[in-house]
N, C-alpha and C positions, 0 to 999 in steps of 0.2 A: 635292742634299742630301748628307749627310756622314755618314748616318746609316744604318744595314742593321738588318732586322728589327723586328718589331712587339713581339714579348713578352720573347724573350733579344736585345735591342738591342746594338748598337755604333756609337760613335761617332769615327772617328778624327781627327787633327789634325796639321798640320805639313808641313814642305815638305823637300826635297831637300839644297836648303843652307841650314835655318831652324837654330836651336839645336839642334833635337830635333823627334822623331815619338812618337806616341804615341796611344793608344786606351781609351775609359772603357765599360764592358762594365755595362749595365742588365740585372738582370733574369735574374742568374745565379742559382739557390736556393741557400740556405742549404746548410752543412754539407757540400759539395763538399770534397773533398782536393787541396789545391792545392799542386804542387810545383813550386818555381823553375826548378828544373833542368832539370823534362819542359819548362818552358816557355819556357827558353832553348835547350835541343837544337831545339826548332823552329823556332828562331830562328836554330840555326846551322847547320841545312839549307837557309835562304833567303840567307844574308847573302853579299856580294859582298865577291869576293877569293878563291872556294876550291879552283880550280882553275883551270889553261890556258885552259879553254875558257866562263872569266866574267869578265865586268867585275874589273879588279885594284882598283878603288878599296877601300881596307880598312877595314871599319868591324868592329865586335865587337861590336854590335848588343846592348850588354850589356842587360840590363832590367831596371828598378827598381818595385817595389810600392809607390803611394802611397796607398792606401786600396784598403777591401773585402774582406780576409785577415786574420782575427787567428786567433794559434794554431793555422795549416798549414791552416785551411780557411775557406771563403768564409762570408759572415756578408750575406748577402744583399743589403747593398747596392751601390750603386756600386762596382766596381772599376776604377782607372786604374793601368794601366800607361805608363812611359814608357822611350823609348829615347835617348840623345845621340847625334848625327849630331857625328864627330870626324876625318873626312880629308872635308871639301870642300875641293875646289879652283875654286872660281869665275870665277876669271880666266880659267880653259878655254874659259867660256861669254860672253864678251863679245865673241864676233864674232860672234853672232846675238844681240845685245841689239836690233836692227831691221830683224833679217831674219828669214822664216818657213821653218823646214827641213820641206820635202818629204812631206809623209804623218804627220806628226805634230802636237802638239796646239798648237803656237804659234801660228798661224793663230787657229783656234775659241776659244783662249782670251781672244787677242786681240781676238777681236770681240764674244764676251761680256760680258767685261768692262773691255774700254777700256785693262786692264793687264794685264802679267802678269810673273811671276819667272821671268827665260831661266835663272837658275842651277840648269841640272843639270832641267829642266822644271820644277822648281815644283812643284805640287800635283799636277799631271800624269804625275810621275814613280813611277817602280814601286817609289820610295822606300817610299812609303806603304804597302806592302804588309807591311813588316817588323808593320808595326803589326795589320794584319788576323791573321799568320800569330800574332802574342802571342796574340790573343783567342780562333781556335781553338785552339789551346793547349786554353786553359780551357772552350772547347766539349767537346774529345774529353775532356778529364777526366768533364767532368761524363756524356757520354755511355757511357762505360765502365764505369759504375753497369748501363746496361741490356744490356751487349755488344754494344755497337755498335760496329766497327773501320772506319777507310779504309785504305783503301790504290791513292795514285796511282801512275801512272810513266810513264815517256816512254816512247811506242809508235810514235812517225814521229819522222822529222828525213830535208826534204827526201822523198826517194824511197825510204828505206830503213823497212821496216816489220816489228815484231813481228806474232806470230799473233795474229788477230784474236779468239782462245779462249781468256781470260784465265783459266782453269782449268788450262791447260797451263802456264802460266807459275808459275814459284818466286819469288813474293812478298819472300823473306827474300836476296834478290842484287838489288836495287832500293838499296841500300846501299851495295853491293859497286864499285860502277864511278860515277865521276864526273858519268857522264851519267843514271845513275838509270834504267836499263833494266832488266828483269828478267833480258832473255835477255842472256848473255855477251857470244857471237860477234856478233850486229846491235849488242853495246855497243859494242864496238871501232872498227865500221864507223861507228857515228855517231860518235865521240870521232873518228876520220880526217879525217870529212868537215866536221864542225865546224870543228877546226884550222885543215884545209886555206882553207874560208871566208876564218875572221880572218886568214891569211896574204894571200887575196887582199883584205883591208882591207873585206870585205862582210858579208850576214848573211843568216840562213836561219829557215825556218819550222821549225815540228812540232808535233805533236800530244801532249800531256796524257789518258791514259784513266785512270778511276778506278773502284773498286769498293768497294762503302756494303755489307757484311755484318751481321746482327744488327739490321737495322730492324724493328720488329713492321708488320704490317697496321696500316693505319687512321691511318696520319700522309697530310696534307694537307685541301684544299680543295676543293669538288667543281667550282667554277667559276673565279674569277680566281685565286685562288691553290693553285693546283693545285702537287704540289711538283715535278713537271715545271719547270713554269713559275717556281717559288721559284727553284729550280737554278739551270734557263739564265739566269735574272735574274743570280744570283751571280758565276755563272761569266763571263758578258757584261762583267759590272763589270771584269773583271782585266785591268791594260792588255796590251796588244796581243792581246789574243783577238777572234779571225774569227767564230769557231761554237761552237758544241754541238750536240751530239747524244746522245740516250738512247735504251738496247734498240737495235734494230733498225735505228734512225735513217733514215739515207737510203736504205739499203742494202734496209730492207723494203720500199721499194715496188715493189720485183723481184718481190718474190713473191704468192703469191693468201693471199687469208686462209684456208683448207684449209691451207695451211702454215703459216701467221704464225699462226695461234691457241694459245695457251697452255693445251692442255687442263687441267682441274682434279683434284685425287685425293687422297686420306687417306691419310698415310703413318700408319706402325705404332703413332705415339705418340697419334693422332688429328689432329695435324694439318694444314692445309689446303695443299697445296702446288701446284706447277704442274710438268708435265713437262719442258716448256720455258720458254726466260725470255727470249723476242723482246719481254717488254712493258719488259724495263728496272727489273722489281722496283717496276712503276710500273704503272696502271689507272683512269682515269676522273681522273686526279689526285692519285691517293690510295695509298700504299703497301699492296701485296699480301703483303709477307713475305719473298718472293724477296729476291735480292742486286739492290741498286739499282748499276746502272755506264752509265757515259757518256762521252763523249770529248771535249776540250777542244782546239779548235785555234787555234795563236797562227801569226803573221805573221813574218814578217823584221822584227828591230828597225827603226826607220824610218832612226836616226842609221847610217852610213854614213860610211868614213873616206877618200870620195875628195869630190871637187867636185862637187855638183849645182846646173844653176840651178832657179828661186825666183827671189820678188820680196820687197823692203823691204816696212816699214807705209806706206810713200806710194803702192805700186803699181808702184814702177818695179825693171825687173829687178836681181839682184844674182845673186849667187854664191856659196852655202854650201858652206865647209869645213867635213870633216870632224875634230873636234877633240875632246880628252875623252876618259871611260873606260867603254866598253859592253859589253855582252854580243854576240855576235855569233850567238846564238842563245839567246834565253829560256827554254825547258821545261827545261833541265836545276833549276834554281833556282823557277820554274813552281810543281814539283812540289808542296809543301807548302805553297804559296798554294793551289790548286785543293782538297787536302783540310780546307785554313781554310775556306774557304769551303763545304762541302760539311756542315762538321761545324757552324758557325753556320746551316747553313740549317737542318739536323734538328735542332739544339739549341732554335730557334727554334720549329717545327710542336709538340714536345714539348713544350714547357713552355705555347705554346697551350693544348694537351689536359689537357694536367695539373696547372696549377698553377705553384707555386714552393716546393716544400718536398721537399727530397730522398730521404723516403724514400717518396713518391710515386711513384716512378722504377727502386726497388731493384727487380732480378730476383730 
């Protein structure tokens, strides 16, 4: 399906090298403050071409209001936005018009559905993302009624890692450096190591961690839709993502639960809080209050700019070039897809609980 969430829905559309991409957002309430601008800055936090170390194809990923805005605020119905896709270069891609490159989606698509668009992947492409990263746009607007903030940023590339104590880190220099690191000196050292990559024509993993502030208790589900499980669904969705993990993730089951428990306590105001926060701002499914955060790990792009073999759609061997315009490391660009995604998943729990009328929502 094409479709994410059940009550704040989206539905996006379009391909790599179609005319345009684009996303119709169900389900947003009324009387939201919708600004173009917020929601094209998110857009030119994702788009390709913005540094050394991304894909140069240049797009401006401009974005147009077709319905669902009158007079600066949402009017509850239907909103679609749409983007024009204006540097394909498709000819790049017709030496894999019948061949399957290596760890990517030409293959699976090809046997799904008997066809597929080699230009640029098709559907399959992280094109599509542009199109998610609009919609939370208008997640986080709507969410900023209840002070609800994200804030992702790249914490791994390769072997190089930030403190795993996102409280030590200065949130407001995730901006500051190309690669979207909080800390300085490990930005550096990833922007190196990146480079160094694409110089040698290859590509590298890293990790996405994110942190959800201003969640109230009591969003999710106590059994299949737990917003655990909401998340890693989201999070899963983003191409080239390996894992997630939330709280403690793999790393707690080092420890005994005498450790890993989250004692309970009443701060000053009355309160319910937790001393610690190995559950992830997360419990039974269900939000505690805490700061929800989680870590998002993506893969080596698959495209690669030397010769790998591979076989044709007949089965018999061939030889994919490396050709085209890629990333040689995704999280830097990641970044504001994972808190699209993170801000339509709460958008989504919320308006479950609550309805669709904004002042439903007001803090």
């Amino acid at each position: 399906m094409n479709t994410f969430g059940k009550a704040f829905r989206i539905t996006t559309f379009g391909e790599s090298h179609g005319r345009a991409i684009g996303v119709t957002i169900d389900g947003c309430p009324a009387g939201v403050a919708f600004d173009l601008e917020e929601v094209q800055k998110e857009l030119d936090r994702r788009k390709p071409g913005q540094s050394k170390i991304t894909t140069q194809r240049k797009e401006a990923d401009s974005v147009e209001v077709l319905s669902g805005v009158f007079e600066g605020v949402t009017t509850g119905t239907p909103i679609s936005l749409l983007i024009w896709n204006q540097d394909q270069r498709s000819k790049d891609y017709s030496h894999i018009k019948d061949v399957f490159r290596p760890s990517h989606a030409d293959y699976t698509y090809h046997t799904k559905y008997g066809v597929r668009d080699y230009r640029g992947g098709g559907r399959s492409s992280a094109r599509e993302t542009a199109a998610r990263v609009a919609a939370g746009a208008v997640a986080k607007a709507f969410l900023k009624n209840m002070g609800i903030d994200f804030n992702a940023y790249v914490s791994e590339v390769g072997d190089i890692r930030v403190s795993d104590d996102y409280s030590t880190l200065d949130f407001s220099e995730i901006e500051n450096n190309i690669v979207r690191c909080p800390d300085p000196v490990k930005a550096e050292e990833m922007i190196e190591l990146i480079d160094g990559v694409r110089k040698d024509r290859d590509t590298i993993g890293g990790i996405v961690s994110c942190v959800v502030s201003g969640v109230p208790a009591g969003l999710g589900e106590p059994v299949f839709d737990r917003l655990n499980a909401e998340l890693g669904k989201a999070m899963l969705s983003i191409n080239a993502c390996k894992g997630f993990e939330y709280g403690s993730g793999f790393e707690g089951t080092k420890l005994r639960g005498s450790t890993h428990n989250d004692t309970f306590y009443t701060d000053a105001e009355g309160k319910v809080r937790t001393k610690t926060n190995l559950s992830g701002g997360i419990q039974g499914g269900i939000s505690n209050g805490e700061d929800i955060y989680f870590r998002v790990a993506f893969k080596p792009v698959a495209t690669i700019m030397v010769d790998q073999d591979s076989i044709d759609k007949e089965g018999n061997s061939a030889t994919v070039s490396g050709k085209g315009r890629h990333d040689p490391c995704v999280v830097p660009r990641a970044v504001p897809i994972v808190e699209a995604m993170a801000a339509l998943t709460i958008a989504d729990m919320v308006v479950r609980s609550n309805g669709n009328r904004l002042d439903q929502f007001m803090k």
